[in-house]
N, C-alpha and C positions, 0 to 999 in steps of 0.2 A: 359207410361207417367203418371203422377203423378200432380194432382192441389190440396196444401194447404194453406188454410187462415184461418184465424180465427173472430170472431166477439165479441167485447165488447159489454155485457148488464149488465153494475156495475159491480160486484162484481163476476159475473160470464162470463167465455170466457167459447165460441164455438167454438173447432178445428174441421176444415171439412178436411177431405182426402176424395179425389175423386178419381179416377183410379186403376191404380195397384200398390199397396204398396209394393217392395220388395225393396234388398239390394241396389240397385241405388238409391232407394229412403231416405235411412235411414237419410245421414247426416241431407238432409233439414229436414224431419221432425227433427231433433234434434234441428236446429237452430231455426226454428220456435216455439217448445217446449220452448228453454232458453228465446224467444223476450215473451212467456208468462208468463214466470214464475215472470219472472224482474215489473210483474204489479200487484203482489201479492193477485194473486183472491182468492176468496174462495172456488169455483167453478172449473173444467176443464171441459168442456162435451166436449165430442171425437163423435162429430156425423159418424158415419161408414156406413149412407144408399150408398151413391157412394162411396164405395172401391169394385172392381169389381176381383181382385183379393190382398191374401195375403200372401207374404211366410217365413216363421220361424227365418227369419234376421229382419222384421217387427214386427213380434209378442214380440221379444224379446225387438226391442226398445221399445214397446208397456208396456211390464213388466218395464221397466226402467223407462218410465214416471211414472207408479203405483208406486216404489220403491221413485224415487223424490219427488211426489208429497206427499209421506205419512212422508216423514221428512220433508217437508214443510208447513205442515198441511195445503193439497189442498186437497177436497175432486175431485177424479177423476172419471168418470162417464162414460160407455159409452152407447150411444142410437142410438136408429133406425139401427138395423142392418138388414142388408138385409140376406135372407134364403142360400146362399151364405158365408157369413162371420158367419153367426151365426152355421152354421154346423159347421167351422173351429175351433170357441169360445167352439162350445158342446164337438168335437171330442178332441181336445186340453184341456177341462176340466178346460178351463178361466174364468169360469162363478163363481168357487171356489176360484179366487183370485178377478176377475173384478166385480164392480160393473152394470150390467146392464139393460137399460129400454127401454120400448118404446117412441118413439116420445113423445106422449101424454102425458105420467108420466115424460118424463123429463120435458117438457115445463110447466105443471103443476105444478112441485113439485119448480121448480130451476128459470123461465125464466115469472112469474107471470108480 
């Protein structure tokens, strides 16, 4: 099971994924993705502390939002990953395409 929502603070959104992100989960995340894009942030942060698992039908939508968001000129962000999803991000070698921070630096840098 899967809980996404997102939070507007201007000019930047916070997409939260909670649970297990795999291929049941893809569309909604994707529809949820397009209700954001339609608000023309400037910003996306992908908080990932609650994703408790993730599997390579995820990841991949995960590159597709990067791939949209970079012809949209959204800058895409992801933070607070838990030791868990961040092993996935190191072993996977996403850290060379994804943007990623801690809690702290994003809310500092993006959510002042």
């Amino acid at each position: 099971m899967i809980a996404i929502t997102f939070e507007e603070h201007g000019d930047v959104i916070v997409f939260n994924i909670a649970g297990e992100f795999f291929i049941e989960s893809v569309e909604f995340a994707e529809k949820t993705w397009n209700q954001i894009v339609q608000k023309n942030p400037r910003v996306v942060g992908i908080n990932c502390r609650e994703i408790k698992f993730i599997d390579s039908s995820a990841i991949g939508v995960l590159v597709k939002f990067l791939n949209n968001s970079s012809k949209l000129n959204i800058q895409l962000i992801f933070f607070d990953l838990n030791d868990t999803i961040l092993n996935v991000f190191k072993t996977a070698k996403l850290g060379n395409f994804f943007t990623i921070l801690d809690k702290e630096q994003f809310q500092y840098q993006y959510l002042k």
